[in-house]
C-alpha positions in Angstrom: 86.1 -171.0 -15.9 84.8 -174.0 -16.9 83.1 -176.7 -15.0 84.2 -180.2 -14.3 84.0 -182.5 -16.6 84.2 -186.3 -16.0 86.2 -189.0 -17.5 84.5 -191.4 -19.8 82.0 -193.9 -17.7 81.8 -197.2 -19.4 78.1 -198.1 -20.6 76.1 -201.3 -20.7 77.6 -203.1 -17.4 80.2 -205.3 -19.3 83.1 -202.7 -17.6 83.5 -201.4 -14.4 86.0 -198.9 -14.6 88.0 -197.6 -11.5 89.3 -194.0 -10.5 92.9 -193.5 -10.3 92.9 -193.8 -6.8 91.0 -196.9 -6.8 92.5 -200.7 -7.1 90.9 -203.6 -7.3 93.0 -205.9 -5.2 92.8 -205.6 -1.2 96.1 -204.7 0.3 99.2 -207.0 0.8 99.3 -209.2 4.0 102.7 -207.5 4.8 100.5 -204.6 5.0 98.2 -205.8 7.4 101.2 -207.3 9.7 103.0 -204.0 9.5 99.8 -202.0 10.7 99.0 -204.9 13.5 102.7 -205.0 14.7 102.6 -200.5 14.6 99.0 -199.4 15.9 98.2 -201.7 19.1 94.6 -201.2 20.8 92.2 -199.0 19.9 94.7 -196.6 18.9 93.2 -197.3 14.9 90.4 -196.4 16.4 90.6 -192.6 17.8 90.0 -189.5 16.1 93.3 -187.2 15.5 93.4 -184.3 17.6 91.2 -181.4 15.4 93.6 -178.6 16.3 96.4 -181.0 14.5 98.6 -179.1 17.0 101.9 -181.7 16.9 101.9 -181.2 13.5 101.3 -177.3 13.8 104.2 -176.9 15.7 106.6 -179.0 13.9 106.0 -177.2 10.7 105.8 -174.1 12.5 109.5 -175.0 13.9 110.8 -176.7 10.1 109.3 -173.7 8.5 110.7 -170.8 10.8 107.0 -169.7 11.5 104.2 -169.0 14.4 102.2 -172.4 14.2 99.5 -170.2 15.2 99.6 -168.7 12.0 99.4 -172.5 10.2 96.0 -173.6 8.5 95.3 -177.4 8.6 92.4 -179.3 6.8 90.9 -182.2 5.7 92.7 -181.9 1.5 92.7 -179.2 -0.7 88.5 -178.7 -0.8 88.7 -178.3 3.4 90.9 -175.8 3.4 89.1 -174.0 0.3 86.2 -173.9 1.8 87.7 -172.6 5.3 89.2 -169.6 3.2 86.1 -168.7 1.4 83.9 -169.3 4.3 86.5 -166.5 5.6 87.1 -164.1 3.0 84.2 -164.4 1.1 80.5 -162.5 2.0 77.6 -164.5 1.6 76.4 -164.1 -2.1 79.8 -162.3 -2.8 81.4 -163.6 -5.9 85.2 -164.6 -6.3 86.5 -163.2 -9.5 
């Protein structure tokens, strides 16, 4: 397989060129106002639960399935990484 291979960077400091998840503009002040009016207190502030076991369940209920049997993560990588970390030996190769 072959390896990543970035996008052009510009050269030279005349460009700054953004990723496609990147904008240059901060958020509209709607958007503030709808996040002040929805997440009072420190509520912003507090980790989610690690276990993610509301969502667990729900999905285990929508999908018809133990949540037990559900793997969260943090994206695509996380949950990459959890698998390989699992199924994978150390040094052992995935072919």
């Amino acid at each position: 397989m072959a390896g990543y291979l970035p996008g052009e960077q510009p050269r030279g400091g005349e460009f700054i060129k953004l990723n496609t998840n990147e904008n240059p503009f901060p958020p509209s002040p709607r958007v503030f106002e709808a996040i002040r009016q929805t997440l009072t207190g420190d509520r912003l502030r507090k980790y989610p639960d690690p276990s993610g076991a509301a969502f667990r369940q729900t999905a285990g209920r929508v999908l018809g399935v133990d949540p037990d049997s559900i793997l969260i993560g943090n994206g695509s990588d996380d949950l990459l990484t959890i698998t390989t970390r699992a199924f994978v030996p150390e040094a052992g190769l995935v072919v």
